[in-house]
Each structure stands twice: as C-alpha cells, then as structure tokens.
C-alpha positions as CSV (number, residue, x, y, z in Angstrom):
1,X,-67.6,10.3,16.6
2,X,-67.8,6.8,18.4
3,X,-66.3,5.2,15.2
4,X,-63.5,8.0,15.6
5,X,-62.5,7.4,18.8
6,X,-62.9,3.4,18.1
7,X,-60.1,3.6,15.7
8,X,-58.1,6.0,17.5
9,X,-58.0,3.6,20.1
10,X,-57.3,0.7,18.4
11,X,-54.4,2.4,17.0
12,X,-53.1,3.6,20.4
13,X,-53.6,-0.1,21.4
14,X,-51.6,-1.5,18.5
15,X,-48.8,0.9,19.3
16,X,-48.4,0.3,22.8
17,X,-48.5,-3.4,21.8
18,X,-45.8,-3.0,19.3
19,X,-43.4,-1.1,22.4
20,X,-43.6,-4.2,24.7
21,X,-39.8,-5.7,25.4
22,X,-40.1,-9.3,24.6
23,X,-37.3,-11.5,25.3
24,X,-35.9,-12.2,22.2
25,X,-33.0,-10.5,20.2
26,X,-32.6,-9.3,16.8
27,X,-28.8,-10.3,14.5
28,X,-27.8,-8.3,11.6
29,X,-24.8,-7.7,9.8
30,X,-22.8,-5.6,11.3
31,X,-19.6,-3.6,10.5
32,X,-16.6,-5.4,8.8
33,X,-13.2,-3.8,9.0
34,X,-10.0,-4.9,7.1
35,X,-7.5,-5.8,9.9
36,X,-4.8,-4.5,7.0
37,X,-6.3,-0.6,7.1
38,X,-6.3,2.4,9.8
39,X,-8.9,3.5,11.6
40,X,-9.9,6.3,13.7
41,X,-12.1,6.3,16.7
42,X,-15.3,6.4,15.5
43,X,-13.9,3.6,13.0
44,X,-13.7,5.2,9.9
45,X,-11.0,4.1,7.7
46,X,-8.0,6.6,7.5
47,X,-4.5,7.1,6.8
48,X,-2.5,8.0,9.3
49,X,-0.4,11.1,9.5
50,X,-2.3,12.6,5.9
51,X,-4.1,15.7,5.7
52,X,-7.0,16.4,7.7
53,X,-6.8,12.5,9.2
54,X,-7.9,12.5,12.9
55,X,-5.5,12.4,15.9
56,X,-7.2,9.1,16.7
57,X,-6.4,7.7,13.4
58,X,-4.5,4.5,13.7
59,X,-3.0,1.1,12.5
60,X,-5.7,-1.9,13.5
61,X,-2.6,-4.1,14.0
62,X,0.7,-1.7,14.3
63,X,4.3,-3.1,14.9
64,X,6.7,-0.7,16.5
65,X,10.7,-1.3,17.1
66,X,11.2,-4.2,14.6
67,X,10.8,-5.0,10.6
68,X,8.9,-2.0,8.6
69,X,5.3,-3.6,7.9
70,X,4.6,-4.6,4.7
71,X,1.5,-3.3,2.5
72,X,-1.1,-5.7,0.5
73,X,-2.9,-4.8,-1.9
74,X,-6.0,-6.5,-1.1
75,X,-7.5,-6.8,2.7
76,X,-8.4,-9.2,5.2
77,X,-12.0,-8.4,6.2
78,X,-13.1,-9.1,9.8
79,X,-17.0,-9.5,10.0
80,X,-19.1,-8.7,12.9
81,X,-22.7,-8.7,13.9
82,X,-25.2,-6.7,15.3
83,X,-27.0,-7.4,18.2
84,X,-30.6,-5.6,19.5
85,X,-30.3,-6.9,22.8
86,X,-33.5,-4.5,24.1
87,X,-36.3,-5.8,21.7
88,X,-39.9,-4.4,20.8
89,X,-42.4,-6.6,19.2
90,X,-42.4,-4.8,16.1
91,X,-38.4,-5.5,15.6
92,X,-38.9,-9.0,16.5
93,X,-41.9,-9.1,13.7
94,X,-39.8,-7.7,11.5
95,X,-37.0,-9.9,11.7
96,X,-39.0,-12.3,11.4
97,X,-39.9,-11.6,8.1
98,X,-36.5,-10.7,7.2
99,X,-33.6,-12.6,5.1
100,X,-31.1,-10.7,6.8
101,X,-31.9,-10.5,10.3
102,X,-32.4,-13.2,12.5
103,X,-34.1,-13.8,15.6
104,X,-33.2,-15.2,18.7
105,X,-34.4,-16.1,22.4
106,X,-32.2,-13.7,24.8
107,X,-31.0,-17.2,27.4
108,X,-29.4,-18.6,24.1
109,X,-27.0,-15.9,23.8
110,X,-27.0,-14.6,27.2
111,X,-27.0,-16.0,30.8
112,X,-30.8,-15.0,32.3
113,X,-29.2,-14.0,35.6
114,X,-26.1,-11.6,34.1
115,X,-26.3,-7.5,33.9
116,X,-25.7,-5.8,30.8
117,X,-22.4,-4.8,32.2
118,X,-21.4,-8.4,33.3
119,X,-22.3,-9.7,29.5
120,X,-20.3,-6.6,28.2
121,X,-17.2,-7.4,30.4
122,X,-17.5,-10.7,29.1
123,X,-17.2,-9.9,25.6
124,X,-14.8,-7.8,25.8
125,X,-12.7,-10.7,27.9
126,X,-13.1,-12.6,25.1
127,X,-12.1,-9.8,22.5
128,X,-8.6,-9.1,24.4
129,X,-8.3,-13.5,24.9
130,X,-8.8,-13.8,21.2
131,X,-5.8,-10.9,20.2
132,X,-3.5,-12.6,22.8
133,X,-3.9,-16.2,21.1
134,X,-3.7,-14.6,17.7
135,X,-0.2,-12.9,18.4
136,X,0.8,-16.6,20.1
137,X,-0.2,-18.1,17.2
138,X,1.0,-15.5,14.7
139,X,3.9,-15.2,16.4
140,X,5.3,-19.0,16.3
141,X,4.1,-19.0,12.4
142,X,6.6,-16.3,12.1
143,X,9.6,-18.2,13.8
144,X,9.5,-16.8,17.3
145,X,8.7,-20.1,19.3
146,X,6.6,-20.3,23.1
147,X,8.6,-20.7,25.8
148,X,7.2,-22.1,28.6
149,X,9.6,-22.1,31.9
150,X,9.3,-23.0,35.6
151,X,8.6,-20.3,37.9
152,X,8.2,-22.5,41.1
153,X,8.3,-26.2,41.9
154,X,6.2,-27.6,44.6
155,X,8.0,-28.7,47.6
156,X,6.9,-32.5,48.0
157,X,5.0,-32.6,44.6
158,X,6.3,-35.0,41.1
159,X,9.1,-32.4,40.3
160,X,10.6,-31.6,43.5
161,X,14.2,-32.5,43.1
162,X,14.0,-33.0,39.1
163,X,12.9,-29.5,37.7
164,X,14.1,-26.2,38.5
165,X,13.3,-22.6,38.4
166,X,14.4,-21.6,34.9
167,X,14.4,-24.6,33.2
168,X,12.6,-24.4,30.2
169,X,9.9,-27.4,29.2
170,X,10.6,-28.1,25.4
171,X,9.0,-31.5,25.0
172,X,7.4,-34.5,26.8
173,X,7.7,-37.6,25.3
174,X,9.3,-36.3,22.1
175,X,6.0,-33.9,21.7
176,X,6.9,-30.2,21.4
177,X,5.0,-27.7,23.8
178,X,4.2,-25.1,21.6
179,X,1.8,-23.8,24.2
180,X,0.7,-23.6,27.9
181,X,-2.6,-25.4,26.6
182,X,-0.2,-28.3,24.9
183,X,1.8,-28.8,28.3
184,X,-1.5,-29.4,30.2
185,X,-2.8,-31.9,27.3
186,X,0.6,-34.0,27.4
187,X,0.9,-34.2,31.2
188,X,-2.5,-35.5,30.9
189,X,-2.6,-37.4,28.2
190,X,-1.2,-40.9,30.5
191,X,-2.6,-41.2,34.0
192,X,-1.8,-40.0,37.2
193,X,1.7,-42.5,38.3
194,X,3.2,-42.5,34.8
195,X,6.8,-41.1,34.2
196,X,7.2,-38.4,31.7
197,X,10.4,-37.9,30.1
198,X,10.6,-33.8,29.8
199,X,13.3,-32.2,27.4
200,X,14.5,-29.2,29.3
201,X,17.1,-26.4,28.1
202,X,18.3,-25.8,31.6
203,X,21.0,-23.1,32.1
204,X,21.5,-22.9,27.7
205,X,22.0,-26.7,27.7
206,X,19.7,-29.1,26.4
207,X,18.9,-32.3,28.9
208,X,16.3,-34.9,29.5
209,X,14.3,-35.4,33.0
210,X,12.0,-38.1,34.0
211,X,9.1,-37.0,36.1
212,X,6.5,-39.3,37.8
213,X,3.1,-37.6,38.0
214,X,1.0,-37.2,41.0
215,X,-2.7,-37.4,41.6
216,X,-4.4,-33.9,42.5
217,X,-5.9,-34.8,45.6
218,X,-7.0,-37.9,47.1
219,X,-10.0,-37.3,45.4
220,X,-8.9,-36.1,42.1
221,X,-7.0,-38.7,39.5
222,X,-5.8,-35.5,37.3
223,X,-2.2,-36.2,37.2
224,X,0.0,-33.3,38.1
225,X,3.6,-32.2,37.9
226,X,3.9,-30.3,40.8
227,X,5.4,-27.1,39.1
228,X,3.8,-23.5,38.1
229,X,5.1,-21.8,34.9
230,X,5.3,-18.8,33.3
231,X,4.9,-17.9,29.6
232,X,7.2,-16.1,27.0
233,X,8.2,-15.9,23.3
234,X,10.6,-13.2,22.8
235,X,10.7,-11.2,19.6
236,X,12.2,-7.9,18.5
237,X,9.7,-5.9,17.9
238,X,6.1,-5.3,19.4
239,X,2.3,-5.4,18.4
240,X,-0.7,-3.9,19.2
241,X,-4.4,-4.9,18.0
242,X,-6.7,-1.8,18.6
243,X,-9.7,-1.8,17.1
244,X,-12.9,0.0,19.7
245,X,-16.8,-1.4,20.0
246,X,-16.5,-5.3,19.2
247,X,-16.2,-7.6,21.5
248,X,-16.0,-11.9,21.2
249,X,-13.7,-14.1,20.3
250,X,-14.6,-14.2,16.9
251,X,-12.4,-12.4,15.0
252,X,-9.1,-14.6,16.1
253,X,-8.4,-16.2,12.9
254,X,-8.8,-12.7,11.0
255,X,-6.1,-11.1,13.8
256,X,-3.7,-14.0,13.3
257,X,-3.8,-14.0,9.1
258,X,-3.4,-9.4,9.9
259,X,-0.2,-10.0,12.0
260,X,1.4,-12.8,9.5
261,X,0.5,-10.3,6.3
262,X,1.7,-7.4,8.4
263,X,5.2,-9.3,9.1
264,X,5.6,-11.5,6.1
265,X,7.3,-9.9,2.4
266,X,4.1,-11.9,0.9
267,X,1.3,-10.4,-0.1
268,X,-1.5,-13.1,1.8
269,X,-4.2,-11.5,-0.3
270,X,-3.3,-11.9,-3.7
271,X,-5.2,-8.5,-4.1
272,X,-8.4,-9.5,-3.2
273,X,-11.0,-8.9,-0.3
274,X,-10.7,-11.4,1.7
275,X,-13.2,-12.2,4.7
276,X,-13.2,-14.7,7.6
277,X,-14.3,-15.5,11.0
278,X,-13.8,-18.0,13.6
279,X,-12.0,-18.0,17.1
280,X,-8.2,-18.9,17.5
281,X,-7.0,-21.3,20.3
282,X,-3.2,-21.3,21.3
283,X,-2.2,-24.4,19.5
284,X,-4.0,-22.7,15.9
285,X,-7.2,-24.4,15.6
286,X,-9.9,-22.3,14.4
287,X,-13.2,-22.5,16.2
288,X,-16.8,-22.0,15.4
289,X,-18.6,-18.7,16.3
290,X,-22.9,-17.3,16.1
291,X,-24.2,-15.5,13.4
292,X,-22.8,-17.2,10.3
293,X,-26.1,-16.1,7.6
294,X,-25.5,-12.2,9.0
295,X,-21.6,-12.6,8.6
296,X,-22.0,-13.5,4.7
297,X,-24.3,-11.0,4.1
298,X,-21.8,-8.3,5.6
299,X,-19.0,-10.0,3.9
300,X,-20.5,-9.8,0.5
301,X,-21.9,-6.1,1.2
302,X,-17.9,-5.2,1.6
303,X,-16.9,-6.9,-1.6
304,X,-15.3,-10.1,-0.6
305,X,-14.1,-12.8,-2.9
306,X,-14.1,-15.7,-0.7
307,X,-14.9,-16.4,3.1
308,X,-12.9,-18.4,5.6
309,X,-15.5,-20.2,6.9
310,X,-14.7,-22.6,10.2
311,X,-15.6,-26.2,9.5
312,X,-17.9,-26.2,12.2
313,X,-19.9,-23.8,10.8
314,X,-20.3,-25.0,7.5
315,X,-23.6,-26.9,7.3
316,X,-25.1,-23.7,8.6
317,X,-22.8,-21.5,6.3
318,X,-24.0,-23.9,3.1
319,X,-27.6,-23.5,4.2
320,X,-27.3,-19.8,3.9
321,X,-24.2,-19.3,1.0
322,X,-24.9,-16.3,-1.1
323,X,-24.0,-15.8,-4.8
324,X,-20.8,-15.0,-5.6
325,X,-18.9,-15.6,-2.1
326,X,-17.5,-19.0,-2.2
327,X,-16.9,-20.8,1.3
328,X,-13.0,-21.7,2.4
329,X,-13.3,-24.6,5.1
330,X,-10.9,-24.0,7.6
331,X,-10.1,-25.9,10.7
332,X,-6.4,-24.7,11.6
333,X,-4.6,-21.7,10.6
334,X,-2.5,-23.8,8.6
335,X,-6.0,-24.4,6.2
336,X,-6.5,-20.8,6.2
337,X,-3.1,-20.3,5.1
338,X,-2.9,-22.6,2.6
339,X,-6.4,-21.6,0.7
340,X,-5.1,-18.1,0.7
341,X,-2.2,-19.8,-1.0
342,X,-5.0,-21.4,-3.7
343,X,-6.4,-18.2,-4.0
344,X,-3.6,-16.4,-4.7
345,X,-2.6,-19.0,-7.5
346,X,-5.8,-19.1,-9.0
347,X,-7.6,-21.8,-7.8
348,X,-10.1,-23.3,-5.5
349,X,-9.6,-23.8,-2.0
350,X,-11.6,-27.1,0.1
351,X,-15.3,-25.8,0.1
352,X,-17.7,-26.5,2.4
C-alpha cells in the first residue's frame, strides 16, 4: 500500500511539475495562405459567390472600380508562425526535442513590462503598416507615382517664402522622392545650413526652389525644412488586403508581389507555389523577420517550389534549408521580381 501511494504521488508530483508556466515560448509553423486565393472567416480557402461558399468568403487582396484582376495559375504563399506565448514545462521539453518547434525566452520576443493586449495591438500595428507600404510600393511598380505635397509651411522656418501649400516636392538635388521616408533621408543627407535645390510642380508647372535648411533646435543639428506634408498617389481603382488572425510585418513582400500579380496581365508565378516572407519598407527594400526554420517547414508542407528568402535571413535560412525548397535571396522587390522572372523561364534565381 506504501509503495502504491509512493508512486501515486510521484506521479501527481511529476504532473504538477509538468503544469508550471515557465518563461519561455514555443514557434511552430503556422498557417500559410496564398495572397492570390479567397478566404472566408475562419480562413478556409473559397470561391466567392459559388455554391454553398460562406457570406464571409472573400478576395485576400480585392480591387474594386478599376481593371478586372487577373487569375494565376500558380500562388503566392504567405507563411506565418505559431506562437505558444503561455508555456508549460512539458511544451518547452518537447520543443526542445523537436526539429520543428523552436524555443525561445519570452523578453526576446516580447517587452517584460507589456500586457497581452499591448503586444497584440502591436502586432496588429505592424500587420495594417506592412499592407499600407505594400500598396505604396505595389502601387509605384504599377505606374501610379507618390506624391508628396505641402500642407503647411512654418512661419519663420527654411521654407517660409520659398514653398507653398500645394506645391508638390518631386526631387532634391536631382533625387526623386518616391516616398515620405526618401524626403526625410535627402533633406538629411547634407547638414543643417546647406541649400537644397527642390523640383516642385507648383500650380501644374514644373519649377526649381532653393531652400536653406535649419537646425531643429538649438540643441538639435537635424536639419529641417520647416514645412509639414501630406501623402498621395492617385489611382483609378481601390484595394483592400483582408486577411483575419495574423499580425507583424512579415508578410509585406508577399502583399506587394499579391497586388502586382493581381494588376499586371503577367502571370508572376509561372504556375508554381510560390512562398516568401520578409517586411516591406516604403522605398521597396525587403527586411528580415523571426522564425525562418518554422517558415520553411510550413512552406514546404504547402507545396512550394522555391522561397523568397530576405538576404538578412539567409545564414540562418541555409542553416536550416530543407530538401527540395531552394532559397531566392531577396533584398528589394526589384530581386523578388526578377527571380520570379528566373523562375518562370526556367532557371535559377541568386541563392543564399
């Protein structure tokens, strides 16, 4: 009876052991979704408007008033991963021992002092940032340039007296602003006291106008313009990215290729599965994301070809490359672009 009891405790001790949170997480593979298909909201793949399709059922990238979307025969995979934010030692054991799971202390992903709420708001920040720079980027690609225009000039500041309201900022120094990001990097690309030369298309006609910068403050060298703007590029038609229950920046790159197959008569896919990841700034440079070993593994799971792998991410990428699921290195959409182009013609695109 003693040896009974013994083992019955021991067991009971070994189970509340295993139940203890400890502050680690646990990555897995997590769903991928072609940015090319229609979904519904508990994001299964569907076609709208068919038989016995949900009411939720819709386009992951639709375009209303404009061009008919095209169809590809292949797809443009999005990868995500899983995150066990609430751990028990036995998950974190078994991670361990896992090829497809990693482990991970909680304060590298997270801040220690943020609620579950402010981390999720977060996310989903980033989620709606990334589709905004992937329709910027998407949308320039396409023809449809930035426009960035003054709303208001400082009284007293560099451009009072030079710029207006309206006029639109096409270049400085002969550089294009293609984005509100590229303005900010040109103004401060020379120190504060330097004259700028700004192309402007004020009033529908093209003109030059020298601006000397301005310190911030008197205790801040940043030079400064003196001018707020606001941030356009017309186009005929509109889009709208709505995909539910991901959240991060790292499905930019996959948006912007979605929106360019989506508008363009070509076929970006050549047929094939094709997977990706990496964030998407306004200028078109791809960015490195978290989770690179569990993206492959759910990028091979859903068939893909080839994966557009962010050049920042390749070491780790290489250190973890499956069979059959060759690695794209991609640094600007214009890479991403052109080893779809590879693919399509039957080649090999820059590896990792």
């Amino acid at each position: 009876m003693t040896v009974v009891l013994g083992a019955l405790l021991a067991v009971l001790l070994l189970f509340a052991i295993g139940q203890v949170k400890v502050p680690y997480v646990v990555e897995s593979a997590g769903p991928t979704v072609d940015t090319l298909s229609a979904v519904d909201d508990q994001g299964e793949v569907c076609t709208p408007g068919a038989p016995g399709a949900s009411a939720s059922c819709h386009d992951v990238i639709s375009v209303t008033g404009g061009p008919a979307a095209t169809k590809s025969d292949g797809q443009l995979r999005l990868v995500t991963v899983n995150v066990q934010s609430s751990t028990d030692l036995v998950s974190v054991i078994r991670g361990w021992w896992s090829d497809e799971e990693a482990v991970v202390p909680y304060e590298l992903l997270y801040p220690p002092d943020a609620s579950r709420e402010e981390i999720d708001q977060q996310g989903q920040e980033d989620f709606k940032n990334s589709q905004s720079s992937a329709e910027t980027v998407a949308l320039r690609e396409l023809g449809y340039p930035v426009r960035i225009a003054v709303e208001t000039v400082v009284a007293g500041g560099a451009s009072d007296g030079r710029l207006k309201p309206g006029d639109v900022i096409d270049t400085v120094d002969g550089t294009a602003v293609t984005s509100n990001a590229k303005l900010l990097e040109l103004i401060q690309a020379k120190p504060a006291g330097s004259t700028l030369k700004l192309g402007v298309t004020r009033d529908k006609t093209p003109t030059t106008v020298e601006v000397t910068t301005k310190p911030a403050s008197a205790t801040d060298d940043t030079p400064r313009v003196g001018i707020e703007v606001k941030t356009d590029q017309p186009h005929p038609f509109t889009l709208n990215i709505k995909l539910d229950d991901i959240a991060g920046p790292s499905a930019g790159l996959m948006f912007t290729l979605g929106i360019i197959d989506k508008l363009k008569p070509e076929d970006l896919t050549g047929g094939k599965v094709i997977a990706g990841t990496g964030t998407i700034d306004d200028e078109g440079n791809v960015g490195p994301i978290g989770g690179i070993p569990q993206k492959l593994y759910g990028a091979k799971a859903a068939g893909a070809k080839i994966f557009l792998t962010p050049a920042a991410n390749c070491e780790e990428a290489k250190a973890n490359a499956l069979p059959g699921l060759p690695l794209a290195k991609v640094s600007t959409l214009q890479d991403a672009l052109a080893a779809l182009a590879t693919v399509r013609a039957g080649g090999t695109p820059p590896s990792c």
